[in-house]
C-alpha positions in Angstrom: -57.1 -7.0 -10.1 -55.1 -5.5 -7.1 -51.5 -6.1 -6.5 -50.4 -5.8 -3.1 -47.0 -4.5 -2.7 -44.2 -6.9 0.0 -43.8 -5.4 3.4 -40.2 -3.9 3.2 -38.9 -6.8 5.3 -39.4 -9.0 2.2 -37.3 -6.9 0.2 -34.1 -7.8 1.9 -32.1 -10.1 2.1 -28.8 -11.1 4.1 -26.7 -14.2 3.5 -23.3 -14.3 6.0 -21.0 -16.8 5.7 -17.3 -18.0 6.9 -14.9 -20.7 5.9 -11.3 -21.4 6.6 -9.0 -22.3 3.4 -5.6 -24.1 5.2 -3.5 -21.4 2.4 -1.8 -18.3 2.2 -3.6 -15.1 1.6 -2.5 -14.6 -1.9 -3.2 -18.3 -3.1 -6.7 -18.4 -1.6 -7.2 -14.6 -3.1 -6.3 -16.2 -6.5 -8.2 -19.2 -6.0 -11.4 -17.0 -5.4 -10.8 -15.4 -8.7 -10.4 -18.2 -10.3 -13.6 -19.8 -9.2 -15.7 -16.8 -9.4 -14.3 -16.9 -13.1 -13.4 -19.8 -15.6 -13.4 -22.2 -12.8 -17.3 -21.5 -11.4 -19.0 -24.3 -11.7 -23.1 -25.4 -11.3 -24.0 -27.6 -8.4 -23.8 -30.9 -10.3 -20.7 -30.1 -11.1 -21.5 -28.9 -14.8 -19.3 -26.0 -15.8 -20.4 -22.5 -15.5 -17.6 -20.4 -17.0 -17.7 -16.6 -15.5 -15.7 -13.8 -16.6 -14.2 -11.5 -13.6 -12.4 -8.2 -14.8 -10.5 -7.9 -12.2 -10.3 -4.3 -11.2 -12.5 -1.1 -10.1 -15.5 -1.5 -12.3 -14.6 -4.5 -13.8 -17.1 -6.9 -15.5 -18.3 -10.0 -13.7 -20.6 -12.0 -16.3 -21.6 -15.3 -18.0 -20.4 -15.1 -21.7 -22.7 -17.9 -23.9 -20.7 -16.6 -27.3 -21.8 -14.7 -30.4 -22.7 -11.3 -28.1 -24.7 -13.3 -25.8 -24.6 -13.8 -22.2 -25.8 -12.9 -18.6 -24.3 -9.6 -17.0 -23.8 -10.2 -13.1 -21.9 -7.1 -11.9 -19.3 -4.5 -11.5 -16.7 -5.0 -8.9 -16.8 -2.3 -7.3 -14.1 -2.3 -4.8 -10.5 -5.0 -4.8 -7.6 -4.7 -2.6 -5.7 -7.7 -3.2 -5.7 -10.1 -1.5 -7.8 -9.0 1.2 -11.3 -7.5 -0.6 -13.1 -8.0 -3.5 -16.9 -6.6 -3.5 -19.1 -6.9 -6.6 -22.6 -4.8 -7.1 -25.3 -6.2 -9.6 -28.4 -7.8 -10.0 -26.2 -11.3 -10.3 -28.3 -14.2 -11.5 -31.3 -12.0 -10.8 -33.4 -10.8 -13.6 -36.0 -8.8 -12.4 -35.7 -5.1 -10.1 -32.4 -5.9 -7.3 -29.5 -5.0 -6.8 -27.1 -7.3 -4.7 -23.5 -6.5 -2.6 -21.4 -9.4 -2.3 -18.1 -8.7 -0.1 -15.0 -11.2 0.2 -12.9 -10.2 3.0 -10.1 -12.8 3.8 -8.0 -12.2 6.3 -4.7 -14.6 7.8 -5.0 -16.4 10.5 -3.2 -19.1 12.3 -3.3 -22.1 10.1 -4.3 -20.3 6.6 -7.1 -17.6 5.5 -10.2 -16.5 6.9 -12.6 -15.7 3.8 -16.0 -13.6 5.3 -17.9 -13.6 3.0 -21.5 -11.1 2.8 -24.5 -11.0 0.4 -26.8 -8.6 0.8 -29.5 -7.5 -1.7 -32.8 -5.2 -1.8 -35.5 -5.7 -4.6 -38.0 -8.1 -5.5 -36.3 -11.4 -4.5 -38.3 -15.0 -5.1 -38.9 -17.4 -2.6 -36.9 -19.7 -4.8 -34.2 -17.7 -5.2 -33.8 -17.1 -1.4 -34.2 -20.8 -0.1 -31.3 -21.8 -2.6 -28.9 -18.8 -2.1 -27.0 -19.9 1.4 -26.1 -23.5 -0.7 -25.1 -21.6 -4.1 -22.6 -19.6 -2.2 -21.3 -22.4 0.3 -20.5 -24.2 -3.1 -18.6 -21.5 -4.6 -16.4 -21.1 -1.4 -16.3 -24.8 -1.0 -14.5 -24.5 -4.6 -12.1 -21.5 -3.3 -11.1 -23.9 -0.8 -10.2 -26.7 -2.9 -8.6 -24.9 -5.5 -6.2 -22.9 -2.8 -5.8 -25.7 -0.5 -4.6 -27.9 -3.7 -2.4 -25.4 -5.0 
């Protein structure tokens, strides 16, 4: 049998989005953290409790008790409230490695959230049709949470 490597086209990947969050900067920071972390939730609604260590080189994982769990990242870079970017393979268990960048910024009316995922390895088709709705659901979240505060 022959394997046939992907052109190097298929091994990227870049998912941009923005949202507007009618809050403060520092509520709609917290409200990120929150539902990255205890907060994060599955698409049906089912909770999917995260842990985010907060600072340079922090932790960001699943934790399914007794040792066992799902390791998503490191942050690698927070300046509160207008950054946090995480590096890991994320949900993604096989060869990647993924950026995600949070910048929020104030603007008239609330916060800007821009929000970047960018990743290079060997990414499933699965994996990439569902990735723009995952992440549009985890904002949609920051929003709520931030808004409702």
């Amino acid at each position: 049998m022959v394997a046939v490597a992907p052109a190097i086209d298929n091994l990227t990947l870049t998912v941009t989005q923005e949202i507007h969050v009618r809050s403060s900067l520092t509520a709609t920071f917290a409200a990120l953290l929150e539902q990255m972390g205890a907060a994060n939730e599955t698409h049906d609604g089912s909770p999917m409790p995260m842990t985010i260590e907060a600072w340079p080189g922090g932790r960001w994982f699943r934790d399914l008790g007794d040792k066992n769990g799902h390791f998503w990242g490191h942050v690698q870079a927070i300046k509160r409230p207008t950054l946090l970017e995480i590096t890991g393979p994320l949900f993604m268990s096989y060869p990647v490695v993924s950026n995600l960048q949070y910048r929020l910024k104030q603007v008239d009316g609330g916060t800007l959230i821009t929000f970047r995922h960018t990743a290079f390895g060997l990414i499933p088709d699965e994996h990439r049709a569902g990735l723009s709705s995952g992440w549009t659901h985890l904002l949609e979240g920051v929003r709520t949470r931030a808004e409702a505060a």
